[in-house]
C-alpha positions as CSV (number, residue, x, y, z in Angstrom):
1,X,-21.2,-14.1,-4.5
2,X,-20.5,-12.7,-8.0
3,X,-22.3,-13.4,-11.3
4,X,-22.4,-16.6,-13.0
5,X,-18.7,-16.5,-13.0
6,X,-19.1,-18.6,-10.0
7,X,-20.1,-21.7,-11.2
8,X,-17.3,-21.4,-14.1
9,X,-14.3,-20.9,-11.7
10,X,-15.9,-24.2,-9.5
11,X,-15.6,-25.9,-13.2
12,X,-12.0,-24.1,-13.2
13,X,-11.1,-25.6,-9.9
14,X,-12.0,-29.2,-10.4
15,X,-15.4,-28.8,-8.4
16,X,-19.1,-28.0,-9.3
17,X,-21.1,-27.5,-6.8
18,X,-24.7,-28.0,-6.6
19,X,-25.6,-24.6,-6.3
20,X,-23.5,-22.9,-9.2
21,X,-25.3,-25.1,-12.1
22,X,-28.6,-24.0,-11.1
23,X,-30.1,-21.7,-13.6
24,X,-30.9,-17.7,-12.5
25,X,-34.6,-17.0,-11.8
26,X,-34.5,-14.4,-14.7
27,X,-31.2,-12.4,-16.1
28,X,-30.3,-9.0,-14.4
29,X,-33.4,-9.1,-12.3
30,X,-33.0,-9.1,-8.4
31,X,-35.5,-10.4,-6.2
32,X,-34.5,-10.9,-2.7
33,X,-35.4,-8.2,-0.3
34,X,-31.9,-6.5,-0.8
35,X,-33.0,-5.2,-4.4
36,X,-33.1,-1.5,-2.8
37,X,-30.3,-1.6,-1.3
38,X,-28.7,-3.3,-3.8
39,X,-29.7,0.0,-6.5
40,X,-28.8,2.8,-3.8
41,X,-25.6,1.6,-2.8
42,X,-23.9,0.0,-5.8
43,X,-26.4,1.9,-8.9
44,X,-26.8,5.6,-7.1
45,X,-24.4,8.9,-7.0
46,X,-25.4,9.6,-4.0
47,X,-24.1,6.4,-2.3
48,X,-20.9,7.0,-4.3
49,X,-20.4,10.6,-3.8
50,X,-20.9,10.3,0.0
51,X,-18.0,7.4,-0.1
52,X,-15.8,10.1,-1.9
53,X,-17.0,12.6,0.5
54,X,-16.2,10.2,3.7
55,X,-12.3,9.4,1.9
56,X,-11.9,12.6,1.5
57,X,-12.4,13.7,5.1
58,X,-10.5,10.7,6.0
59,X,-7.6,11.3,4.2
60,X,-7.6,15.1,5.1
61,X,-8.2,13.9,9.1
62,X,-5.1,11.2,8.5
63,X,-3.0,14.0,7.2
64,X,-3.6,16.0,9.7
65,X,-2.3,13.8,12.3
66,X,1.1,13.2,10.2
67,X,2.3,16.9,12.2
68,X,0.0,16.4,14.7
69,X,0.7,13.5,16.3
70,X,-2.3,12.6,18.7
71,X,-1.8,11.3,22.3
72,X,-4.4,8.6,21.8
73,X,-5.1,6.4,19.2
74,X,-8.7,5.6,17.9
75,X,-9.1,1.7,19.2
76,X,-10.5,1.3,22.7
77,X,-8.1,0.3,25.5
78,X,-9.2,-3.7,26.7
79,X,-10.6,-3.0,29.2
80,X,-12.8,0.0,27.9
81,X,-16.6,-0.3,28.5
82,X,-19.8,2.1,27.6
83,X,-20.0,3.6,31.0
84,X,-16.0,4.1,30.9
85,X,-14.2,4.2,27.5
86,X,-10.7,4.2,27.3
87,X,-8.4,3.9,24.3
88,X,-4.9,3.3,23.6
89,X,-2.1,5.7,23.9
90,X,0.4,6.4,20.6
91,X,4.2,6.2,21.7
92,X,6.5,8.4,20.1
93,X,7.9,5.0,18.4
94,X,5.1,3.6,16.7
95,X,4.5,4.6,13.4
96,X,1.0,6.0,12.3
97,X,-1.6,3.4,10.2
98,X,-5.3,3.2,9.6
99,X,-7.1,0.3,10.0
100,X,-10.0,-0.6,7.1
101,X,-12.6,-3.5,7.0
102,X,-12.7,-5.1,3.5
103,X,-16.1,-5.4,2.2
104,X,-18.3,-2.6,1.4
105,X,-15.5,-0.3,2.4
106,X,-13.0,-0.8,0.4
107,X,-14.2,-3.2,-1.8
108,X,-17.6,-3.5,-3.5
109,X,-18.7,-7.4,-3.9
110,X,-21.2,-6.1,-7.0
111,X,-20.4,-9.7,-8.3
112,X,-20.9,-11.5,-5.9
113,X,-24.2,-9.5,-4.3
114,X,-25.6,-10.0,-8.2
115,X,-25.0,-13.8,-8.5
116,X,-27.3,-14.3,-5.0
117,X,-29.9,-11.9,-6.1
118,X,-30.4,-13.6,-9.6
119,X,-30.7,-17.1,-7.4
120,X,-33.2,-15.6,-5.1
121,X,-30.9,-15.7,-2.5
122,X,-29.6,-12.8,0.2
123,X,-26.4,-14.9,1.6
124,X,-24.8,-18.4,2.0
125,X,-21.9,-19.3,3.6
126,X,-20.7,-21.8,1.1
127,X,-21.6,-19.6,-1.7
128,X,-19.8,-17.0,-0.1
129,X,-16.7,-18.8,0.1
130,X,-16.6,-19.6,-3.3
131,X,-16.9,-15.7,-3.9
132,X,-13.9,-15.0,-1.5
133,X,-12.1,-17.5,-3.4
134,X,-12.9,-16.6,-7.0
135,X,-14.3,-13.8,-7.2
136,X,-11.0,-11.0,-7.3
137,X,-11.6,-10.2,-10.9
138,X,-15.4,-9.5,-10.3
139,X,-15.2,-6.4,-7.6
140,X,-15.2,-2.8,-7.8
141,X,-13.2,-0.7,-5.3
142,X,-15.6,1.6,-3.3
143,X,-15.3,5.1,-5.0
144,X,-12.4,7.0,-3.4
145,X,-11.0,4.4,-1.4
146,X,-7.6,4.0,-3.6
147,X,-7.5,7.7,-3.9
148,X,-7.6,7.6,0.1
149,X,-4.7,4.7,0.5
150,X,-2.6,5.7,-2.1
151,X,-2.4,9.4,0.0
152,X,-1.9,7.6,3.0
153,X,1.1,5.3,2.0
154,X,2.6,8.6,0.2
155,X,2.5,10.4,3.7
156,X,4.3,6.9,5.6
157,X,0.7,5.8,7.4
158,X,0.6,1.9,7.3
159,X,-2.7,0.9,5.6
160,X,-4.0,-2.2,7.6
161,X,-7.1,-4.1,6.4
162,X,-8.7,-6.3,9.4
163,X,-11.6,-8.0,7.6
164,X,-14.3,-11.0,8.8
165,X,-13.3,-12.9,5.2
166,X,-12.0,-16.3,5.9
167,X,-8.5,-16.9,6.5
168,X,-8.9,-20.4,5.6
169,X,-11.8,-22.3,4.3
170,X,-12.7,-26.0,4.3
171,X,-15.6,-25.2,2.1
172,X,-13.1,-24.3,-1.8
173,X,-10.0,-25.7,-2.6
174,X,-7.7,-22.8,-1.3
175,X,-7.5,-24.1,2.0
176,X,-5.1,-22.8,4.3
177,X,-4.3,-20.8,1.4
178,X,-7.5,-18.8,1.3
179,X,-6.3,-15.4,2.5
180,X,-4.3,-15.0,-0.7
181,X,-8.1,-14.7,-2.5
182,X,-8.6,-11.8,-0.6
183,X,-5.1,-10.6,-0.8
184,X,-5.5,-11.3,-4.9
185,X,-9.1,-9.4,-4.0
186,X,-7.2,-6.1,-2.9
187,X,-4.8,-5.8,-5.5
188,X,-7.1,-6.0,-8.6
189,X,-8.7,-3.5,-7.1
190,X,-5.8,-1.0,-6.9
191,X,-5.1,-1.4,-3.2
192,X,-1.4,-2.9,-3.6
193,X,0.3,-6.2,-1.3
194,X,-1.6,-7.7,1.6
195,X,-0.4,-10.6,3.4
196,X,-2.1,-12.4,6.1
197,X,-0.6,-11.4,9.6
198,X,1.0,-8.3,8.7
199,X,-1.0,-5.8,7.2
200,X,-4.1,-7.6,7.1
201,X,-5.7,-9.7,9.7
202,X,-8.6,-12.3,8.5
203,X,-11.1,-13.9,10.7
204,X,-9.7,-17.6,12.2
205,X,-11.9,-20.4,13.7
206,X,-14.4,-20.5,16.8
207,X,-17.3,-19.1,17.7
208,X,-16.3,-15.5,18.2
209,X,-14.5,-15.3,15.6
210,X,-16.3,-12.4,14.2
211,X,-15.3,-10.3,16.9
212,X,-12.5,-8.0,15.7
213,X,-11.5,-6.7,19.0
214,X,-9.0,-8.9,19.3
215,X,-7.3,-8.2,15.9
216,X,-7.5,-4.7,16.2
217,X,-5.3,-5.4,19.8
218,X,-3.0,-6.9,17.9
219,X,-2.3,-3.9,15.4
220,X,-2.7,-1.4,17.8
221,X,-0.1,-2.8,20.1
222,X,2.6,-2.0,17.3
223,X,1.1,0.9,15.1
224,X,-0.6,4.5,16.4
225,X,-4.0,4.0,15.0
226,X,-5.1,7.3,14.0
227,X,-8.2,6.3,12.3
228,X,-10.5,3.5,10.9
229,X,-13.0,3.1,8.1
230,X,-15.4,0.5,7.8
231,X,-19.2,-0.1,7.1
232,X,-21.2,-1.8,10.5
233,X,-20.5,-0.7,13.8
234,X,-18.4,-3.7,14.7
235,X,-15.5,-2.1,12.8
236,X,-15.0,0.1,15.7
237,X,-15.3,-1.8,18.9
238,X,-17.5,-5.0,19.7
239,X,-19.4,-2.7,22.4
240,X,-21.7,-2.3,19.6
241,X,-22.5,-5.5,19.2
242,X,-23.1,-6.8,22.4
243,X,-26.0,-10.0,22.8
244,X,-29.3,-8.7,23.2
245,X,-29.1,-4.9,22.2
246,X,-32.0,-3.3,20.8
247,X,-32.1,-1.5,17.5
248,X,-32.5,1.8,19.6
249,X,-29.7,0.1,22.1
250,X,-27.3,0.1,19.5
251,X,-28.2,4.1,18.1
252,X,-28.1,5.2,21.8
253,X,-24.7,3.4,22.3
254,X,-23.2,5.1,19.0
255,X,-24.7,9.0,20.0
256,X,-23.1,8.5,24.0
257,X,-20.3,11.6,24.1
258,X,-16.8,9.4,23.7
259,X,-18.5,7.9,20.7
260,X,-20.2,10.4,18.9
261,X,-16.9,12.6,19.3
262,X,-15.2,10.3,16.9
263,X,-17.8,10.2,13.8
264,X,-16.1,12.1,11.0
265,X,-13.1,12.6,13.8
266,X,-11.2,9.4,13.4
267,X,-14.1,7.0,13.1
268,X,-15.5,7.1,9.7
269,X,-18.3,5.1,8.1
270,X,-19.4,4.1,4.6
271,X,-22.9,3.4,3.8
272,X,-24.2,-0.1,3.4
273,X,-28.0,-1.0,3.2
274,X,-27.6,-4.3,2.1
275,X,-26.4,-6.3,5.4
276,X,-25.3,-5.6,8.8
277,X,-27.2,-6.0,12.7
278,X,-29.6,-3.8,12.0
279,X,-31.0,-5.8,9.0
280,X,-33.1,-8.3,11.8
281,X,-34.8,-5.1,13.6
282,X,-38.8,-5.3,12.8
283,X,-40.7,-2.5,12.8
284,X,-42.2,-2.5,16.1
285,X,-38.3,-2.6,17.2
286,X,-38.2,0.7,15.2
287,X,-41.2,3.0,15.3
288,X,-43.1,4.6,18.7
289,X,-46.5,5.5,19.4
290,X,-45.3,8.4,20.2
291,X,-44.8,9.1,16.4
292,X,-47.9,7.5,15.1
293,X,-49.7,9.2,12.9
């Protein structure tokens, strides 16, 4: 994603795509059916202030836990399922972290999200790859997220990112490489050193790859997880996301009691109305009879 800048740092890298020398529909003017989104979460104080309100009652909750160490963590066990959640337990031996997604959490992609609505466009893979890859100069962090992990690392939580950014891309010339993008990504925006398989986990190859279940097992296994942050349901637990649920599926799934417990209580979620699984949903998957007026 990101501005024009895109097409300049393909120039910069030996490589001009296609894509990145065609000219913008019309300067600063968004036209893809994210344009409302697009002004609420990245142009309005009240998307900003209820990220700052949402760190701040992370931060406060993480605290918390620092003298009062939980018994459980906040990632579901493996074999946890909606009728019978389960999560892990915290040893007395692991330290404490907080697992974060990336983008739209801690990270805005303004440039990025700009540079597709210019083109008439709402995403590309390819194009998105290029924004991983050149794009770490171009973001914004999401108000009061380095206020949140700079508290955090003060108090000795571990700040781990897991985030569905590419690992490694065929698509840019970083490669194999890729991840340090995303690292590079993080640290312009104030959040410190990441490296790839140790304090932050990018997505890999196949064709669940954007199932973070898997990744989150991995961190859990050697950290207490006392709380994440992130921006779509699949953050949390991949229950959300199962094949085939329902728009009203998904919100029924989120309100069930061991769920709902943990909003604002070691789950916590920033707003993003630009993309996630609710974004397919038409009407008629929204909006009853019953409420027909």
């Amino acid at each position: 994603m990101r501005g024009l800048l895109l097409g300049a740092a393909a120039l910069t890298l030996g490589i001009t795509p296609a894509w990145a020398q065609a000219p913008a529909k019309k300067p600063v003017v968004i036209e893809t059916e994210q344009a409302l989104g697009i002004r609420y979460l990245y142009g309005s104080a009240e998307a900003a202030s209820l990220s700052r309100q949402t760190y701040r009652a992370l931060t406060a909750y993480a605290l918390d836990k620092v003298n009062h160490r939980p018994t459980d963590a906040v990632v579901l066990a493996p074999n946890a399922t909606v009728e019978a959640p389960g999560f892990d337990g915290c040893g007395r031996k692991k330290d404490l972290a907080v697992i974060f997604d990336a983008d739209e959490t801690l990270i805005w992609n303004i440039g990025g999200t700009r540079w597709l609505g210019e083109h008439g466009m709402t995403f590309d893979a390819k194009v998105w790859s290029w924004w991983e890859a050149t794009g770490a100069q171009k973001i914004l962090p999401v108000p009061g997220a380095v206020e949140a992990v700079n508290a955090l690392k003060n108090a000795g939580i571990a700040v781990i990112v897991i985030s569905n950014r590419d690992a490694a891309s065929t698509d840019v010339p970083t490669g194999a490489d890729h991840w340090k993008a995303t690292a590079a990504a993080l640290k312009a925006a104030g959040f410190g050193d990441f490296t790839q398989g140790e304090n932050m986990f990018l997505r890999g190859t196949g064709p669940d790859r954007s199932n973070k279940d898997d990744r989150r097992r991995i961190v859990s296994e050697q950290y207490c997880v006392i709380a994440m942050a992130g921006d779509q349901l699949g953050d949390f637990s991949q229950l959300f996301n199962a094949e085939g649920l329902s728009p009203k599926d998904r919100q029924a799934r989120a309100a069930l009691p061991a769920f709902d417990a943990l909003w604002g209580n070691g789950w916590f979620l920033l707003p993003n109305p630009l993309y996630g699984p609710w974004d397919k949903a038409k009407l008629e998957d929204i909006f009853d009879d019953a409420q027909k007026w």
